[in-house]
C-alpha positions as MATLAB code, in Angstrom:
seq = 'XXXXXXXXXXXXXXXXXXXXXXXXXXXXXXXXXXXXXXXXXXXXXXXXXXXXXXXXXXXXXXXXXXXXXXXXXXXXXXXXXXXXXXXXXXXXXXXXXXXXXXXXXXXXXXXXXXXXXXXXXXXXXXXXXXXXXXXXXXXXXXXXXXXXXXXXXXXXXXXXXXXXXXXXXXXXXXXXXXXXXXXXXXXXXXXXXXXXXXXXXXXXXXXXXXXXXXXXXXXXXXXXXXXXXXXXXXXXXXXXXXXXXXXXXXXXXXXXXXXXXXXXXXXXXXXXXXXXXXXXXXXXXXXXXXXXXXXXXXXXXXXXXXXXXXXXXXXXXXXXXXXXXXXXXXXXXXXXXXXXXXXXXXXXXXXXXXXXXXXXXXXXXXXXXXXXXXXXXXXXXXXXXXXXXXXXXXXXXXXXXXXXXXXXXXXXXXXXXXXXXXXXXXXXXXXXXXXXXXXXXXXXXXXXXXXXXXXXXXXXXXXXXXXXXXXXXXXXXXXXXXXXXXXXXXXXXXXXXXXXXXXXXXXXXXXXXXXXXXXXXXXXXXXXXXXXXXXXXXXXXXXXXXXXXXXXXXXXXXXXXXXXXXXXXXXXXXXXXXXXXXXXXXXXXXXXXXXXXXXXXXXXXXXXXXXXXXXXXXXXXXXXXXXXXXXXXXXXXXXXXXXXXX';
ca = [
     -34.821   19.002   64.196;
     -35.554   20.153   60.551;
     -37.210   17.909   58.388;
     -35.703   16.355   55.349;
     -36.939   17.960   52.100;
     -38.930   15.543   49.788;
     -36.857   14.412   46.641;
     -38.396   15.911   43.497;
     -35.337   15.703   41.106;
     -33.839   12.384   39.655;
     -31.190   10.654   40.641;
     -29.525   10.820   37.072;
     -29.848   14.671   36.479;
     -28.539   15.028   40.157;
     -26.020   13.197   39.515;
     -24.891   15.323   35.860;
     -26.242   18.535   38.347;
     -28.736   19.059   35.430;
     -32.359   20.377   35.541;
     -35.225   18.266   35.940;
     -38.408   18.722   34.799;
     -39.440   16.505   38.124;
     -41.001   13.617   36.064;
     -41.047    9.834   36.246;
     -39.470    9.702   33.609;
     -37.946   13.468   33.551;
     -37.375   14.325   29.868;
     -33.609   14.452   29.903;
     -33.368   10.830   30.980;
     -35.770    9.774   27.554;
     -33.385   11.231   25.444;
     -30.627    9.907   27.384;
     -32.228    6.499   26.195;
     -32.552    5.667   29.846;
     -36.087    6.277   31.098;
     -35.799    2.794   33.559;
     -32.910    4.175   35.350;
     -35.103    7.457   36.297;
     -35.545    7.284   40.124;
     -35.882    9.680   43.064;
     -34.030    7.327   45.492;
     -30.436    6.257   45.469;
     -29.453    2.787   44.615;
     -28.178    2.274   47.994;
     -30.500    4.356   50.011;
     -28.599    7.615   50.922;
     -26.854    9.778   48.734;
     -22.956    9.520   48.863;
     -20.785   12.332   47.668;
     -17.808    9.573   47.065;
     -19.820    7.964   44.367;
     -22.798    9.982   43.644;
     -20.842   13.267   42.674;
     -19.903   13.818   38.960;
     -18.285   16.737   39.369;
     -14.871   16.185   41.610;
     -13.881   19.108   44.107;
     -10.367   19.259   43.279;
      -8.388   17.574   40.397;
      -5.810   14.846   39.920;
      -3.351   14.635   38.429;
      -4.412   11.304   36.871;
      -7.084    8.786   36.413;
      -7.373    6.527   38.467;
      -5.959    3.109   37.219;
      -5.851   -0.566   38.466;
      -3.016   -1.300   41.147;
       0.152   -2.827   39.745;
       0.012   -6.639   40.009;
      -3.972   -6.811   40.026;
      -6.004   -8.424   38.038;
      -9.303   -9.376   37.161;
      -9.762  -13.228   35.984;
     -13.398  -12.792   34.163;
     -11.643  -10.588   31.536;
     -10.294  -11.590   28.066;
      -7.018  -10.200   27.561;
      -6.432   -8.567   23.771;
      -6.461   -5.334   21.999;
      -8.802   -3.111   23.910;
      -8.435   -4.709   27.479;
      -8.794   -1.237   28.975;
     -12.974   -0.876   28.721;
     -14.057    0.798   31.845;
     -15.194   -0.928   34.751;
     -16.678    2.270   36.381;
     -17.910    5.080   34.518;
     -19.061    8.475   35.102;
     -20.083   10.992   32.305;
     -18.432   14.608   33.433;
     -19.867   17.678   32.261;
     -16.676   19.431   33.708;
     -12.945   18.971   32.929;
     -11.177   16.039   33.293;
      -9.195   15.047   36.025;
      -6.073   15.819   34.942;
      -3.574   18.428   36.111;
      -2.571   20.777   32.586;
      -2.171   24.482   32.315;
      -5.556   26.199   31.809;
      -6.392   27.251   28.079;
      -8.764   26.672   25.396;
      -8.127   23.116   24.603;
     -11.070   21.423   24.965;
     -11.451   18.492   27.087;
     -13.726   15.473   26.931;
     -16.616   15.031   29.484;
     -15.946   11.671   31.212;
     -13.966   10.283   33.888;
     -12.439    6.676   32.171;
     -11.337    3.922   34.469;
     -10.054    1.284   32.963;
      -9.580   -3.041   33.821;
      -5.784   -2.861   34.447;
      -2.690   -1.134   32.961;
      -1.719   -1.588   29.040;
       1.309   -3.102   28.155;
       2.469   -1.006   25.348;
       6.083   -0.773   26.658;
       8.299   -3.706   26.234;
      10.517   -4.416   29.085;
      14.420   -3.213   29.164;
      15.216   -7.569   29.495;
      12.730   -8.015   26.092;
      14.460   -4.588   24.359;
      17.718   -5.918   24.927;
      17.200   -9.706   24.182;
      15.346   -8.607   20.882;
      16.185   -9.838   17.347;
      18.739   -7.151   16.559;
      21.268   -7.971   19.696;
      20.725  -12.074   18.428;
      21.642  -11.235   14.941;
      24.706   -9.538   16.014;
      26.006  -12.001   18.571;
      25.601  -15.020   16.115;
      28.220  -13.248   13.887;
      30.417  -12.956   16.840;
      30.186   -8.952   17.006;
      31.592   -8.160   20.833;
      29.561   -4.434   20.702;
      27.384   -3.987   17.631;
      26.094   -1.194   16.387;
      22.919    0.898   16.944;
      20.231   -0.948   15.577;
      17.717    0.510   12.825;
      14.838    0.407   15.674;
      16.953    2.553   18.113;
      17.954    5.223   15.672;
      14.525    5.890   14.568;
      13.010    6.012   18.677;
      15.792    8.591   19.270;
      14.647   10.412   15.925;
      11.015   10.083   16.893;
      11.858   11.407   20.725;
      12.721   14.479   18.963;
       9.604   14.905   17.417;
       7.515   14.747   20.434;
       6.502   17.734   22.166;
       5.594   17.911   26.386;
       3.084   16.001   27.865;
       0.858   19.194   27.967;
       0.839   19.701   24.347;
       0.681   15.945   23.770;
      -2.652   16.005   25.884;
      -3.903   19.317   23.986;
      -3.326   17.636   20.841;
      -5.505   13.991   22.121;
      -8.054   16.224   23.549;
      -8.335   18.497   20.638;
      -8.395   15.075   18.424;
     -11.349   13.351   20.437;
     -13.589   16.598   20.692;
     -13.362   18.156   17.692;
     -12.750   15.249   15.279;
     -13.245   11.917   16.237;
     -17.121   12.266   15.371;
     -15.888   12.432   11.496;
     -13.926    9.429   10.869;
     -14.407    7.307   14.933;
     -11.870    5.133   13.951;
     -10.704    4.699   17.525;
     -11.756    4.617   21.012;
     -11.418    7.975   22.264;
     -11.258    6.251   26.057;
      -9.296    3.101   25.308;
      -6.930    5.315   23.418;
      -6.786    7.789   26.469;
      -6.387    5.624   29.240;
      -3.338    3.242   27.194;
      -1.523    7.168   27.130;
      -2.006    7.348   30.858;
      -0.690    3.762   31.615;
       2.608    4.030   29.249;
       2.699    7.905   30.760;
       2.314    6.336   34.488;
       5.270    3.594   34.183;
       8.038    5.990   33.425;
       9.600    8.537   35.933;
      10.095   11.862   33.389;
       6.929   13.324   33.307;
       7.823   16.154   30.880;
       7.356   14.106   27.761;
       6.546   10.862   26.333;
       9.520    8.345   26.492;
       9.152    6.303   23.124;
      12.117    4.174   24.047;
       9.975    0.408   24.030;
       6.939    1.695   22.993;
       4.741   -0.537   20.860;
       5.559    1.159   17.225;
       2.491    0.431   15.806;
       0.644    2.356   18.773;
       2.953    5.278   18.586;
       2.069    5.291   15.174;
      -1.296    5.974   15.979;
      -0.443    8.685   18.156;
       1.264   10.491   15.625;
      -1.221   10.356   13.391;
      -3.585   11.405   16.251;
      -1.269   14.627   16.575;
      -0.874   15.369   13.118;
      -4.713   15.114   12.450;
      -5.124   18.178   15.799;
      -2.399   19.882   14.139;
      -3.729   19.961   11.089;
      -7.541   20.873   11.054;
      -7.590   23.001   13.772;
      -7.633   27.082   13.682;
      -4.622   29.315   13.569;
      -5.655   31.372   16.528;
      -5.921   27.926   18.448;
      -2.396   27.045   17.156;
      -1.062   30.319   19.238;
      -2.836   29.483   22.023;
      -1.059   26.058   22.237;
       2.201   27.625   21.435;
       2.723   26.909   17.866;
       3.414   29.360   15.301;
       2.098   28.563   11.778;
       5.740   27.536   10.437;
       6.459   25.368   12.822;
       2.984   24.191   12.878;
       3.527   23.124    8.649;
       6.659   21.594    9.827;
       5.363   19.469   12.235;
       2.293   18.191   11.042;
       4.278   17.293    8.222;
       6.974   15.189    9.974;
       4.331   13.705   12.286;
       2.701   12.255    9.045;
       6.189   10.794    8.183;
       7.215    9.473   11.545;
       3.252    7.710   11.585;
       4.315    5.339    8.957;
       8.057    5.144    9.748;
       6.771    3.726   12.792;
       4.413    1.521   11.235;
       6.972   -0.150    8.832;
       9.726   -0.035   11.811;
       6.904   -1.691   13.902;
       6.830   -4.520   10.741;
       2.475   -3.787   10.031;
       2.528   -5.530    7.422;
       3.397   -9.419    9.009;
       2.437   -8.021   12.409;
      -0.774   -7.332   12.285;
      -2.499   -5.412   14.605;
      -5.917   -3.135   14.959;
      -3.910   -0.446   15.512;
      -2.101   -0.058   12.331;
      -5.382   -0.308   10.993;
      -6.386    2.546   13.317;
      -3.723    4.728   12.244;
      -3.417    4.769    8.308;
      -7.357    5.691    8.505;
      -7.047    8.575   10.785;
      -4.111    9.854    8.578;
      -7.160   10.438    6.469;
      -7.630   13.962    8.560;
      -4.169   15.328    7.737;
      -2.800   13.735    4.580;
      -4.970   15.317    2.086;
      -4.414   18.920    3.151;
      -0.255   18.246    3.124;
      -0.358   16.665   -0.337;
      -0.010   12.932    0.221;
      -3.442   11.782   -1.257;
      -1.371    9.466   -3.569;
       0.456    7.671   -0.892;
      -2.561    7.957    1.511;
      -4.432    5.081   -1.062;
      -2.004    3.069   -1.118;
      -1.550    2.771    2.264;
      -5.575    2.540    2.727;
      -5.422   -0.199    0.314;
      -2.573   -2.443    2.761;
      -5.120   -1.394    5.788;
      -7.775   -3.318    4.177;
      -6.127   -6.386    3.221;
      -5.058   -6.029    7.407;
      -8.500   -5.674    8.192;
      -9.837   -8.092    5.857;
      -7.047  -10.762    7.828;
      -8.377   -9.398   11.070;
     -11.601  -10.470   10.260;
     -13.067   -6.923   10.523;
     -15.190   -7.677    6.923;
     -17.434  -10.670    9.329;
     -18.764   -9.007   12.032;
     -22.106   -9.995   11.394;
     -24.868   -9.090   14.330;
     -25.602  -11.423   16.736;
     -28.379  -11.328   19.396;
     -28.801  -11.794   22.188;
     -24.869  -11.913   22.611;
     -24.644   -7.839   21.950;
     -27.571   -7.139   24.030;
     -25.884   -4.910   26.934;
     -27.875   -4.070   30.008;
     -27.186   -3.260   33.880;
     -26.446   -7.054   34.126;
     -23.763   -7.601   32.064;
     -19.904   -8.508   32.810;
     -17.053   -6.501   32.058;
     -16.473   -9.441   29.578;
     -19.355   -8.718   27.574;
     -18.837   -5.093   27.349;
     -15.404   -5.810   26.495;
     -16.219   -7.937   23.545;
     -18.809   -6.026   22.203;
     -16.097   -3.086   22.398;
     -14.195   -4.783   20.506;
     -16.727   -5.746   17.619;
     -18.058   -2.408   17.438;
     -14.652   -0.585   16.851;
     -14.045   -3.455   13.779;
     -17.409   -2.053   12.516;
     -16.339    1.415   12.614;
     -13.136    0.565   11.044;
     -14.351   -1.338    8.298;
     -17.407    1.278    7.773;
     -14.431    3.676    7.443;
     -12.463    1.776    4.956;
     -15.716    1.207    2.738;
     -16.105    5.102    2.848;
     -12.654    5.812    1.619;
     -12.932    3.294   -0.786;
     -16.314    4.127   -2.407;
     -16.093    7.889   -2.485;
     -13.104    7.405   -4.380;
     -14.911    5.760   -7.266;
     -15.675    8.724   -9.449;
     -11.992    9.569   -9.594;
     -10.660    6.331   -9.692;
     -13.451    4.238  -11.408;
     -12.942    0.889   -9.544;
     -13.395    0.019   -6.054;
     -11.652   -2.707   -4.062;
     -14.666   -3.424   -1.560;
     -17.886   -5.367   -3.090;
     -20.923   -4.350   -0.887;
     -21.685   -8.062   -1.417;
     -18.692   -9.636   -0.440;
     -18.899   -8.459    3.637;
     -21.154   -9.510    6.682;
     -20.286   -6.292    8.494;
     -22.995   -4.592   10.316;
     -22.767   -0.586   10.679;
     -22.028   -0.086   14.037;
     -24.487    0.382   16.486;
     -25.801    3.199   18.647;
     -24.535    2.680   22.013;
     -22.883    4.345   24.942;
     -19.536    4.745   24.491;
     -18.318    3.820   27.779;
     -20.877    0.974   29.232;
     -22.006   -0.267   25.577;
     -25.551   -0.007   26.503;
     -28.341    0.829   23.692;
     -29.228    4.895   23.354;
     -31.892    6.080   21.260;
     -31.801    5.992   17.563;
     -33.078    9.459   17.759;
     -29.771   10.585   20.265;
     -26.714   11.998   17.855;
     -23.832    9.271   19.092;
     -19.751    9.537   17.808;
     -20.951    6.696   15.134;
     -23.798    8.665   13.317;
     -21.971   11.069   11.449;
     -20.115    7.915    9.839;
     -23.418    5.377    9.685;
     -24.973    8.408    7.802;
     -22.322    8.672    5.028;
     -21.925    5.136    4.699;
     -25.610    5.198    2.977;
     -24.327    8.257    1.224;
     -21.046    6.090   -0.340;
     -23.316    3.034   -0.949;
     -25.399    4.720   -3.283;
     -22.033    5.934   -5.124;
     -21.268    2.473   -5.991;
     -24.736    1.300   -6.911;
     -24.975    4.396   -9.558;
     -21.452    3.296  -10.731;
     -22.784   -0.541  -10.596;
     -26.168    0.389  -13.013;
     -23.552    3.293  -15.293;
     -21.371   -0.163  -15.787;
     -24.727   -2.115  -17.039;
     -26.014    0.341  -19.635;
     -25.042    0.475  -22.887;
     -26.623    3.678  -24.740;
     -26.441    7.376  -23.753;
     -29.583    7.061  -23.274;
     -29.824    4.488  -20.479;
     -26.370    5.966  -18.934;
     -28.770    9.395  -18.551;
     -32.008    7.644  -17.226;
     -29.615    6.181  -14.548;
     -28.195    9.731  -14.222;
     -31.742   11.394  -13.129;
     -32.979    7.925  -10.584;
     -30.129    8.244   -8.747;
     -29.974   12.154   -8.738;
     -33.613   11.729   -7.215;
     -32.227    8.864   -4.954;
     -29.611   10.951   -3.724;
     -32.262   13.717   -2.818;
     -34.693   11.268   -1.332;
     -31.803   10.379    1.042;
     -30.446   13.691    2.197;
     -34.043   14.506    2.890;
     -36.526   11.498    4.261;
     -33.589    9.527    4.821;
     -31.999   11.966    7.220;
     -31.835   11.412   10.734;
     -33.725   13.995   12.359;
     -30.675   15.720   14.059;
     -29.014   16.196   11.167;
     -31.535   18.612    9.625;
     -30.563   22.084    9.795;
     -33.906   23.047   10.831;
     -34.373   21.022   13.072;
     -33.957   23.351   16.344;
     -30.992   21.849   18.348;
     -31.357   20.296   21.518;
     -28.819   21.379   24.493;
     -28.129   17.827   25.259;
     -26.832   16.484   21.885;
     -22.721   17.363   21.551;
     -21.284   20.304   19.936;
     -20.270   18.647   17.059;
     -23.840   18.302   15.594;
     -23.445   22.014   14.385;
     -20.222   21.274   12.138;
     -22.086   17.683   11.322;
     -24.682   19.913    9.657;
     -22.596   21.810    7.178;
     -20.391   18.694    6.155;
     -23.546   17.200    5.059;
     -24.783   19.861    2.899;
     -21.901   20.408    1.192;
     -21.532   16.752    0.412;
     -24.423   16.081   -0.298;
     -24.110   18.896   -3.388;
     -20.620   17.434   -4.272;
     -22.460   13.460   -4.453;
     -24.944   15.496   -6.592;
     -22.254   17.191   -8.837;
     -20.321   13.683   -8.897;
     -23.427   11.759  -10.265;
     -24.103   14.222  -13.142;
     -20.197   14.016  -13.701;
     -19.806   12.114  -17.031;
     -22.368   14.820  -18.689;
     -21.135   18.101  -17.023;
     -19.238   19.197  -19.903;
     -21.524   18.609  -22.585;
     -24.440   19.928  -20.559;
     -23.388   23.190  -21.379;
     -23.482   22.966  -25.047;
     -26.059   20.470  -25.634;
     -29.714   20.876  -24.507;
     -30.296   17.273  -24.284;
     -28.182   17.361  -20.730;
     -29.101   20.943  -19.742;
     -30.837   19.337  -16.474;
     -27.685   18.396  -15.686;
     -26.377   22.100  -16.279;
     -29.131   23.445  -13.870;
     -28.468   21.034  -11.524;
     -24.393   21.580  -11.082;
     -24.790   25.184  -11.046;
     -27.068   25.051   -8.119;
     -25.373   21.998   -5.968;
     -22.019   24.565   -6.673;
     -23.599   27.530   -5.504;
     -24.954   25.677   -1.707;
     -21.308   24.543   -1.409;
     -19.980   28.072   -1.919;
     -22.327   29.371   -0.132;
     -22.475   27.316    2.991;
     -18.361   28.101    3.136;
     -18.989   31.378    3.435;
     -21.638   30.992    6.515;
     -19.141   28.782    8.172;
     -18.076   31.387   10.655;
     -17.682   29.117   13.815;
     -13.640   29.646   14.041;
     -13.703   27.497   17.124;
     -14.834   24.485   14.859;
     -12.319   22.332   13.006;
     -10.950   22.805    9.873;
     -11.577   19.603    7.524;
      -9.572   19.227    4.336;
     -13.374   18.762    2.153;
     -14.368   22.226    2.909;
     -11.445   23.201    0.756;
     -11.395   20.128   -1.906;
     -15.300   20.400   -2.765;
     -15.129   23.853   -3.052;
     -12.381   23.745   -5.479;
     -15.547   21.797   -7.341;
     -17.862   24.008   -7.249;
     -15.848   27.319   -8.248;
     -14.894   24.928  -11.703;
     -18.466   24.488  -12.474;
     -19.297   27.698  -12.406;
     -16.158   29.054  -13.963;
     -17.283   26.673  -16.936;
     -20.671   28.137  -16.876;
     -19.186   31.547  -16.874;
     -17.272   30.754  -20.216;
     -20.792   29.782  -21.838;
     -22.541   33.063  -20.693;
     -22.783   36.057  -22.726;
     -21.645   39.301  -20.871;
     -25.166   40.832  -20.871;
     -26.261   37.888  -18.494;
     -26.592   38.779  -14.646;
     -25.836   35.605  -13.952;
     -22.147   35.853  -15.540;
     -21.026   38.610  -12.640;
     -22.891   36.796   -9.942;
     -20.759   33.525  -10.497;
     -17.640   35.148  -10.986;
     -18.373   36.930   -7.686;
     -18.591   33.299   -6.531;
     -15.299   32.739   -8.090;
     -13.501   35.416   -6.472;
     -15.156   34.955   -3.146;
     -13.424   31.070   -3.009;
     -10.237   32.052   -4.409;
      -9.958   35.068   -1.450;
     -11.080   32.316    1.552;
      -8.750   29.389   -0.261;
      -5.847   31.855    0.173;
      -6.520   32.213    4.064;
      -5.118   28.425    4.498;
      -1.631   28.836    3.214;
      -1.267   25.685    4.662;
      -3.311   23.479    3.203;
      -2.218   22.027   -0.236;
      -5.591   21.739   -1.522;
      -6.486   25.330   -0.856;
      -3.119   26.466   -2.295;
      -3.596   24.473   -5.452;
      -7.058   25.458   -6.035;
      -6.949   28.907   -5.551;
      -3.961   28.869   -8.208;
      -6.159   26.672  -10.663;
      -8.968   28.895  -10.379;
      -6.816   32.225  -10.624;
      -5.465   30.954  -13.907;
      -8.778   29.986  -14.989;
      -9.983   33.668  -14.529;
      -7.030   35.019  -16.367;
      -7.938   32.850  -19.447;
     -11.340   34.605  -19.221;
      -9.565   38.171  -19.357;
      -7.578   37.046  -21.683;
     -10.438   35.582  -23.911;
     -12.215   39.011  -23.684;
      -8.985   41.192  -24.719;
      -8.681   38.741  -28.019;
     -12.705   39.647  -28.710;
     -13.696   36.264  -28.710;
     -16.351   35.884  -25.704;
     -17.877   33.228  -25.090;
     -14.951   31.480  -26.337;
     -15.266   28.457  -28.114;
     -12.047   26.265  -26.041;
     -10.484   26.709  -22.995;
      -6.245   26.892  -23.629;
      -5.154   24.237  -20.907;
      -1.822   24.988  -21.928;
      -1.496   28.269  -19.579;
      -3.038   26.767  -16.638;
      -0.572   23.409  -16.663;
       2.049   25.892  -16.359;
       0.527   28.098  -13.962;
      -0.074   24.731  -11.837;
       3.584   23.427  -12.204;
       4.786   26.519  -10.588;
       2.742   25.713   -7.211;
       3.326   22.019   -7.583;
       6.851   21.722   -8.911;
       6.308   17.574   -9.319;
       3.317   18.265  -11.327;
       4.873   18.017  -14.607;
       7.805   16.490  -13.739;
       9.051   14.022  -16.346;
      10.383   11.741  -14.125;
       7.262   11.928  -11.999;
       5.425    8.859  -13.584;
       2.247    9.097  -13.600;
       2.468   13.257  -12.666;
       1.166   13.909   -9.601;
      -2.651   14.163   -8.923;
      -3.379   18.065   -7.814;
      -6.428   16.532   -5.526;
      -7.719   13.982   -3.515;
      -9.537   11.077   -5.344;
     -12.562   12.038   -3.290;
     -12.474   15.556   -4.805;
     -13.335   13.405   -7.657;
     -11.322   15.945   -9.898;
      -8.245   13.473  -11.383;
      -5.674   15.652  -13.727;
      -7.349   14.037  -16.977;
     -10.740   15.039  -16.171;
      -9.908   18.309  -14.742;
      -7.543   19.479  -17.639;
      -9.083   17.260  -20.585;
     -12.836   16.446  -20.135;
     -13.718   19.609  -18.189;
     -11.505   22.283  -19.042;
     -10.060   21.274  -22.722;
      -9.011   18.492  -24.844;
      -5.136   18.993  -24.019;
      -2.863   15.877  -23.257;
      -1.221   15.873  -20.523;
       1.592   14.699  -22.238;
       1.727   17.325  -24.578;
];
């Protein structure tokens, strides 16, 4: 008889079939923040492929979910009662039966306590309060109510169950890591459930659904739809009209369903949930202006919720191999409030240099920044291990220090002091994309195999925004910087923060990455600043050609995303700007002294037709408020001393 072969590799790299370096503790499992659980002998003694293997010989065609009519006492019921009880990270794809293509797919198998109840029953649909209204007036067959007409308008909207999943699984890999303001599992498994209880399994029957959670699916969809690549769109079947279209109605039928789903008396996380993930696809379609207002209901939801006093509390959130299902579940819970709230601080305070005011005092909320945890069990990893939350921990420093240079702007009262406060937090702002970086964020830091894809894309969204905070600090004093010397660090300064941001767009060559509406919007930024220091250049300057090179360069990759509002609008706006320049130099009068405004409001009201619409009251804002770029700044601080009214 043979004899068994000595274990030399971990349990927990056998288990992911990864390589181990034969250690106790192997490398991978110190980075995987788990350096007790590194054994050479199974827990129970033999190795069983049942439990033991990651990988699953054949698929399913769906998770596996708690039996009908079981339950589990020690659990709290609420929002997110689907935490897993069992989990098993996946380095292959998912269990579930779709037609082979590109869409990615996350790496985890997700089982969850029991089944969500997200559809009401056909006794509850029909007993509801439109079918009492109507009998108390004596009606023997009344109408269709309101709620009816829009699930049979929102039916039509939905595509199959395969493109549904493409869209979920798109969302979670490719774009969750920006904003996390869901639970890429709990979201996941609550689709399965609803999916499960119905007998079509073609599409998604919204007849009963919970409104407020179909909201968030829409938005979900229209998010995938909308930052991801053309060539992807084709893949999944979409062609880039109907692609537009869609995204566009998606947006819509998001908050239909919110205000047909009453959000704003019944409150619920997941309202919350979905006006901040709209965040990925209003911008881009144009509805920046409605997007803040709805942002601004979300908090006063979240603020009822409680999601502004989730202080820290040990030892209650300390998660180890010995805790319940209840205590992961709670913690779940606390840590997607964090996120949330983290989310709606972000929106709020990178808003401040177009808006000037900001809803959220840093000093008026207990909130903690989420922690860095497992996603699935809750358990501690590794501050040095990138996680779905760092991305977001990591620009809420960034947006703090926006308000506290707003906060010290407020309190001075001479030019002078305004400018000192200008230059600290310039050099604040520096210290913090550079000490105060985490160390996978820096893009020299070589990258390790085991952090997630998303690390590469994390790493050019951070340079460009740091360069935009930059350009948004020096912001009051851009405009005179180039014509008086006492600012001309501020000159310097712009020119180069514009030139990384146009310059990292152009290295971004990954076309399998997402497409996020800030690449376009700080862009747009940068090309002003240096079309403003082309106008004070003299044409024997290299530097004159070199930044109109610039120019042209954004203006031909802006005009690649004809879909994209921002990138339609800015290449316009920068177009016209260049044609005042020719113009300027066929009147003889280079440098010029003004820029005419007057051309380029027109130019801008033929790609935005609201723009200077008279009935449109205030007229429409061109970009996002965190472009920081309002229509009176743009068109009378930066560019000229035009009124808009004019």
């Amino acid at each position: 008889m043979a004899k068994a072969r000595k274990r030399s590799t971990c349990t927990e790299c056998s288990l992911r079939r990864q390589q181990c370096d034969r250690r106790i503790p192997c490398g991978r499992c110190v980075k995987r923040g788990i350096p007790d659980k590194c054994q050479l002998n199974w827990h129970e003694g033999r190795y069983d492929p049942s439990k033991h293997r990651a990988y699953p010989s054949r698929q399913r065609e769906l998770r596996p979910t708690s039996p009908r009519g079981t339950t589990d006492q020690s659990v709290t019921t609420g929002l997110l009662d689907d935490l897993p009880a069992q989990t098993t990270y996946l380095e292959s794809e998912t269990p579930r039966e779709i037609s082979h293509s590109s869409a990615p797919r996350p790496r985890y198998v997700f089982v969850p306590y029991e089944s969500s109840q997200l559809r009401k029953s056909s006794v509850d649909v029909a007993g509801g309060m439109n079918a009492s209204i109507f009998s108390s007036i004596g009606s023997a067959s009344p109408p269709l109510s309101t709620v009816a007409v829009h699930e049979a308008y929102l039916q039509m909207l939905l595509p199959s169950l395969d493109h549904i999943w493409k869209l979920v699984d798109y969302h979670e890999v490719y774009l969750l890591w920006y904003h996390c303001c869901y639970h890429g599992p709990t979201f996941r498994s609550e689709l399965e459930s609803v999916i499960s209880e119905q007998e079509d399994k073609t599409t998604l029957i919204v007849a009963g659904l919970d409104l407020q959670w179909l909201a968030l699916l829409f938005s979900i969809m229209a998010g995938s739809l909308t930052c991801t690549a053309e060539w992807r769109l084709r893949d999944w079947g979409f062609s880039r009209v109907e692609a537009v279209k869609l995204s566009k109605q998606w947006y819509k039928a998001a908050i239909a369903s919110l205000n047909h789903g009453e959000w704003t008396s019944d409150r619920k996380l997941c309202s919350v949930q979905a006006v901040t993930t709209l965040t990925m696809s209003a911008h881009c379609l144009g509805y920046s202006t409605e997007l803040s207002i709805l942002l601004a209901a979300a908090l006063k939801i979240a603020q009822t919720l409680g999601l502004d006093k989730l202080s820290h509390h040990e030892p209650a959130e300390r998660i180890d191999e010995t805790s319940s299902n209840s205590q992961r579940l709670q913690l779940l819970k606390r840590e997607l409030g964090r996120k949330l709230w983290s989310q709606l601080c972000v929106q709020d305070w990178m808003s401040l240099p177009f808006s000037g005011s900001h809803d959220i005092n840093p000093l008026h909320f207990t909130t903690t920044k989420p922690s860095s945890r497992n996603h699935l069990t809750m358990e501690y990893l590794p501050a040095t291990f990138p996680t779905y939350i760092s991305y977001g921990n990591y620009i809420f420093e960034i947006s703090k220090l926006v308000v506290r240079h707003h906060e010290a702007t407020l309190q001075s009262t001479t030019p002078f002091t305004r400018y000192q406060h200008v230059l600290d937090y310039d050099a604040q702002m520096r210290d913090l994309a550079t000490k105060g970086m985490p160390r996978y964020f820096h893009v020299v830091e070589p990258v390790d195999a085991l952090w997630p894809e998303w690390v590469h894309w994390a790493r050019s969204s951070l340079t460009v925004c740091f360069a935009h905070k930059i350009i948004m600090i020096h912001r009051a004093y851009i405009r005179e910087s180039f014509t008086n010397p006492v600012y001309s660090m501020t000159r310097i300064t712009c020119i180069a923060a514009a030139k990384t941001i146009l310059n990292e767009a152009k290295k971004a060559k990954d076309v399998s990455g997402p497409i996020i509406w800030i690449d376009k919007a700080f862009c747009v930024a940068a090309a002003i600043i240096l079309c403003l220091d082309i106008f004070h250049r003299t044409e024997s300057e290299p530097e004159l050609a070199t930044h109109r090179g610039l120019v042209v360069e954004c203006i031909e990759q802006l005009r690649k995303f004809e879909s994209s509002v921002i990138a339609v609008r800015g290449a316009s706006l920068l177009s016209g700007i260049l044609d005042e320049m020719d113009r300027a130099r066929e009147r003889l009068s280079w440098p010029p002294l003004s820029i005419d405004t007057h051309e380029l409001l027109r130019t801008m009201s033929e790609v935005s037709p609201s723009f200077l619409d008279q009935k449109s009251e205030p007229p429409v804002e061109l970009f996002p408020p965190q472009a920081g770029l309002s229509n009176s700044f743009l068109f009378e601080s930066l560019l000229g001393h035009n009124d808009l009214s004019e």
